[in-house]
N, C-alpha and C positions, 0 to 999 in steps of 0.2 A: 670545578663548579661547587658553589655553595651546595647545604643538606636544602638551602630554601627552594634554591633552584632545583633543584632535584624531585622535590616534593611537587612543587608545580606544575613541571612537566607529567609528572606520573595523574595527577588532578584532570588536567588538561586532557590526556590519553583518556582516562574512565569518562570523561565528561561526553568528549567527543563518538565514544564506539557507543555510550549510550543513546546521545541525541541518533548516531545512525540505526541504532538498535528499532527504538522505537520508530523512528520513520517509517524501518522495511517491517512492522509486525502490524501498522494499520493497516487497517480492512479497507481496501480499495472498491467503493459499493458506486459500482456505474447502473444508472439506469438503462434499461431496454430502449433502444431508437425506435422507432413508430416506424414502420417500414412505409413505404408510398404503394406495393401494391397488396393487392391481396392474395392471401392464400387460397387456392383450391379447399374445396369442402372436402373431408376424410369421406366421406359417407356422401348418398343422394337419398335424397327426399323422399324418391320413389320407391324404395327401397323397401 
């Protein structure tokens, strides 16, 4: 193999672990699902 070929592939290699890099180090920010029922009150009124 060429030094050209050589170089490419090594370019190729750092390009690639980077774009994975930065994939797995975004912030994954899910919002909260709304739930359909309600929760019980901690505490009573009466109280």
């Amino acid at each position: 193999m060429s030094a050209l070929t050589v170089i490419l592939c090594i370019w190729a290699t750092v390009a690639l672990c980077a774009v994975l890099f930065i994939r797995g180090a975004t912030a994954r920010v899910e919002r909260p699902k709304m739930s359909t029922q309600r929760r019980p009150a901690r505490f009573s009124i009466a109280e």
